[in-house]
C-alpha positions as CSV (number, residue, x, y, z in Angstrom):
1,X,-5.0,56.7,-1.0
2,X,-6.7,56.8,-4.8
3,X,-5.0,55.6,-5.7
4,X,-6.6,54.2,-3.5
5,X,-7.6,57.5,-4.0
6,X,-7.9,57.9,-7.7
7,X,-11.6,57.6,-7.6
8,X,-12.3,61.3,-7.1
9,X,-10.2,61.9,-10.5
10,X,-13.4,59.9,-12.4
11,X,-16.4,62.4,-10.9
12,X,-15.7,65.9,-12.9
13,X,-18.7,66.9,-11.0
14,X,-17.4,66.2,-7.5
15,X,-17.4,69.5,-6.2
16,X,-14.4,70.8,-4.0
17,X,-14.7,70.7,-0.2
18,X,-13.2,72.5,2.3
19,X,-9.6,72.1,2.7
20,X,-9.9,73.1,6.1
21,X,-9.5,70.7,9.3
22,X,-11.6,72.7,11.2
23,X,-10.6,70.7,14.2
24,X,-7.1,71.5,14.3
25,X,-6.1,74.6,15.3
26,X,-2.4,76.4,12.9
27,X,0.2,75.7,15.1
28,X,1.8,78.3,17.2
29,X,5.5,79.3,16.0
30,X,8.2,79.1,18.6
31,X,9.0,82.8,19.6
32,X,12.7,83.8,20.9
33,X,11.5,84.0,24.4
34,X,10.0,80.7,24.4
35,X,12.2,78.2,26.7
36,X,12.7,75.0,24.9
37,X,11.4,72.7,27.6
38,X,8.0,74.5,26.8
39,X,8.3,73.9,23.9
40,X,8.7,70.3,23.9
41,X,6.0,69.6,26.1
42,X,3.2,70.7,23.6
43,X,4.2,68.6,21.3
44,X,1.8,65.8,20.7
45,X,2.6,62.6,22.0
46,X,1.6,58.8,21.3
47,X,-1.6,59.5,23.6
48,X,-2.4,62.5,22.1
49,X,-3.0,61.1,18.8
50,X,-4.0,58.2,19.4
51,X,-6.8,59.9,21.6
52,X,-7.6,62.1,18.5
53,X,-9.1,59.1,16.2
54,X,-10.8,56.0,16.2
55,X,-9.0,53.2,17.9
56,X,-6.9,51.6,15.6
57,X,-7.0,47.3,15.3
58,X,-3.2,46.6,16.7
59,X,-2.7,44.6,13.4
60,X,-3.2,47.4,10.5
61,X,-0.4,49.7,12.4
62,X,2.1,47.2,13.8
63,X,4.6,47.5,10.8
64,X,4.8,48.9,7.6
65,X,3.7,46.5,5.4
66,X,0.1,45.7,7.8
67,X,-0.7,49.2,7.4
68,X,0.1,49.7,3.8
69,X,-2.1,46.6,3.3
70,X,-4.8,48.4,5.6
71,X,-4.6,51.6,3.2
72,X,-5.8,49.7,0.3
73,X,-8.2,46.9,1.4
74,X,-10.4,49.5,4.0
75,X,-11.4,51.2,0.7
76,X,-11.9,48.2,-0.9
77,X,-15.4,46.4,-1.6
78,X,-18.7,46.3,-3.1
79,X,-21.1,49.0,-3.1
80,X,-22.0,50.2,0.1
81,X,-20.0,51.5,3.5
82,X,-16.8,51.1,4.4
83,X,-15.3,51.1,7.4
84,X,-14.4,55.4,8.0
85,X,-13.6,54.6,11.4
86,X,-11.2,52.3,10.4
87,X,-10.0,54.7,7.4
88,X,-9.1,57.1,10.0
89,X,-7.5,55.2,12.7
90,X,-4.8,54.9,10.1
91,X,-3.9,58.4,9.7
92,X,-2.7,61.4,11.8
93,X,-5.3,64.3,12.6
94,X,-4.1,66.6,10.3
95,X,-3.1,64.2,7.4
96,X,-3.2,65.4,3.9
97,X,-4.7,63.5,0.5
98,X,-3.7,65.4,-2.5
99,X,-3.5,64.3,-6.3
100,X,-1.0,65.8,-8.5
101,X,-3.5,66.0,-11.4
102,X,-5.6,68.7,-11.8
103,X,-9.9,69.2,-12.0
104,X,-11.4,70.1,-15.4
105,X,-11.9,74.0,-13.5
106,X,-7.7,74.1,-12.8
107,X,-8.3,73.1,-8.9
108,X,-6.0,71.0,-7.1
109,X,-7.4,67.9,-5.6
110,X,-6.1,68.5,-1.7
111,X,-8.4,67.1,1.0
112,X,-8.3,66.6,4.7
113,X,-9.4,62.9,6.2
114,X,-12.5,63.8,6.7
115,X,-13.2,65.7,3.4
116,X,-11.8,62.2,1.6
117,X,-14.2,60.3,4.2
118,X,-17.5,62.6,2.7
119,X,-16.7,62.2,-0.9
120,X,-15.9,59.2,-1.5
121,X,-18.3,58.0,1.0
122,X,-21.4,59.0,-1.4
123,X,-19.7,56.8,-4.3
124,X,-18.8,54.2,-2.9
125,X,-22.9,53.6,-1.2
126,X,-23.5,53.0,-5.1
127,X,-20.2,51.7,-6.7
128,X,-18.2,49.3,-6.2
129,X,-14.4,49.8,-6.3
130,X,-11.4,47.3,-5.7
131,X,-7.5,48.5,-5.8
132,X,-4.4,47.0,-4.8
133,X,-0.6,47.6,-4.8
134,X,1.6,46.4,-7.7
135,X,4.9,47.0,-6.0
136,X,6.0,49.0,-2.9
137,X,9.4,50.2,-2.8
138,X,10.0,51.6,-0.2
139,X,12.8,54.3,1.8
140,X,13.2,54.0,5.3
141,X,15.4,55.9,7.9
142,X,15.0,54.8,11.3
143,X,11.0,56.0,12.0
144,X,9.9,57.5,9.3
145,X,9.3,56.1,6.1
146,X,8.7,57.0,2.4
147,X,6.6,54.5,-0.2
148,X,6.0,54.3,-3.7
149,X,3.3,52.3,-3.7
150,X,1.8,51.4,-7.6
151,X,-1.9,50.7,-7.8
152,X,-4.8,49.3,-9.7
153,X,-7.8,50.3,-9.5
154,X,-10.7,47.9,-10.7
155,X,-14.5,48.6,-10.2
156,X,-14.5,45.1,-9.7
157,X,-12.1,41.7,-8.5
158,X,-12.7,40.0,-12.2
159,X,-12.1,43.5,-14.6
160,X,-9.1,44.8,-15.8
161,X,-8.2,47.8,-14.2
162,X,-9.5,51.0,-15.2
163,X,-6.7,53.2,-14.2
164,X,-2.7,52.6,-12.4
165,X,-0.4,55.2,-10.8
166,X,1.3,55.8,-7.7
167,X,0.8,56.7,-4.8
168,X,3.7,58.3,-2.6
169,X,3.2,57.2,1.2
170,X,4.7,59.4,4.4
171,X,4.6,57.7,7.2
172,X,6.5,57.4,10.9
173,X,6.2,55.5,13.9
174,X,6.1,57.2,17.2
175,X,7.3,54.4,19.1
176,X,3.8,52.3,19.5
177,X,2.4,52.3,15.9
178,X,2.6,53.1,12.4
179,X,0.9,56.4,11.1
180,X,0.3,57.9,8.2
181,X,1.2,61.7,7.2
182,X,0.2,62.2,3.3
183,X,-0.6,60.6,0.5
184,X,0.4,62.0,-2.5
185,X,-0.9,60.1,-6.4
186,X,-0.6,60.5,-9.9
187,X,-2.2,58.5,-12.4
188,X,-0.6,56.6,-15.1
189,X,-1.5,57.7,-18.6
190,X,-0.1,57.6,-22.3
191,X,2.5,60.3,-21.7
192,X,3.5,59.6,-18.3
193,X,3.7,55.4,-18.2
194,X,4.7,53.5,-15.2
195,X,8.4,53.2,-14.9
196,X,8.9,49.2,-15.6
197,X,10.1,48.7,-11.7
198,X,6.7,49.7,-10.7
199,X,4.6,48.3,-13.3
200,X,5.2,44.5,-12.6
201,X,5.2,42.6,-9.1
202,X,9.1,41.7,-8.4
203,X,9.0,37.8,-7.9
């Protein structure tokens, strides 16, 4: 998501927020004297996650390609809100947003939901920002799912874009809906050019 996500790469100020989702507790390791079938029954299920977010709308999570549509277009608009609720009815709990470039101090940019939601919620109240997908190629092995989505980015509909790159999508179904795990972007510049298959839509 900068790519959808990208924006955060424009504001050297932006200052770091907590990487923590104080919400979600670290997992408890599997010790030897655990029995498996104790195991298995604190795993989450389709309830529990779903119960952990905003309702999703049944059409952004019914396939693939609705929710990679949903990514991009519920960060899309003119200045002013967006829809967070909606933003994080896409994702699981504990979903990550990282970019592989770095901040002007050497930090990483790696940010919970909700640390994406308060960030780029402040910019996007006063700027507007548009991006779509150039081409999604995408891996799939019976519910899970890898993407490589290409983007624009375009402060508005009738600009050129300002930046491109990729963003690398993990997602799974568990069985009732679509999810997203992590979104993982780099942005396109003079020394690291979009490969051709991703820089034009196929036909």
């Amino acid at each position: 998501m900068k790519p959808l996500l990208l924006i955060f790469l424009t504001l050297a100020a932006f200052p770091a927020l907590s990487f923590a989702q104080s919400s979600s507790p670290a997992p408890k390791t599997e010790t030897a004297n655990t029995p498996k079938n104790e195991t298995v029954k604190k795993r989450p299920t389709a309830q529990d996650l779903s119960a952990r977010v905003p309702a999703a709308k049944p059409d952004d999570v019914k396939s693939l390609d609705s929710i990679l549509i949903a990514i991009y277009d519920v960060i899309s608009g003119p200045a002013g809100d967006r829809d967070w609720n909606r933003f994080r009815s896409l994702f699981v709990p504990e979903a990550r947003l990282t970019s592989a470039q770095k901040n002007k101090d050497g930090s990483i940019f790696l940010e919970n939901v909700e640390g994406y939601v308060q960030g780029a919620g402040g910019y996007f109240k006063t700027h507007g920002f548009y991006e779509k997908s150039v081409v999604n190629r995408v891996d799939k092995f019976g519910n899970i799912a890898q993407v490589f989505s290409s983007y624009e980015s375009r402060n508005a509909t009738s600009e050129k874009p300002f930046a491109r790159g990729v963003n690398s999508i993990q997602l799974f179904n568990d069985g009732t809906r679509w999810w997203v795990l992590s979104i993982l972007w780099d942005e396109e510049s003079p020394a690291n050019p979009l490969p051709p298959a991703l820089a034009t839509p196929t036909k």
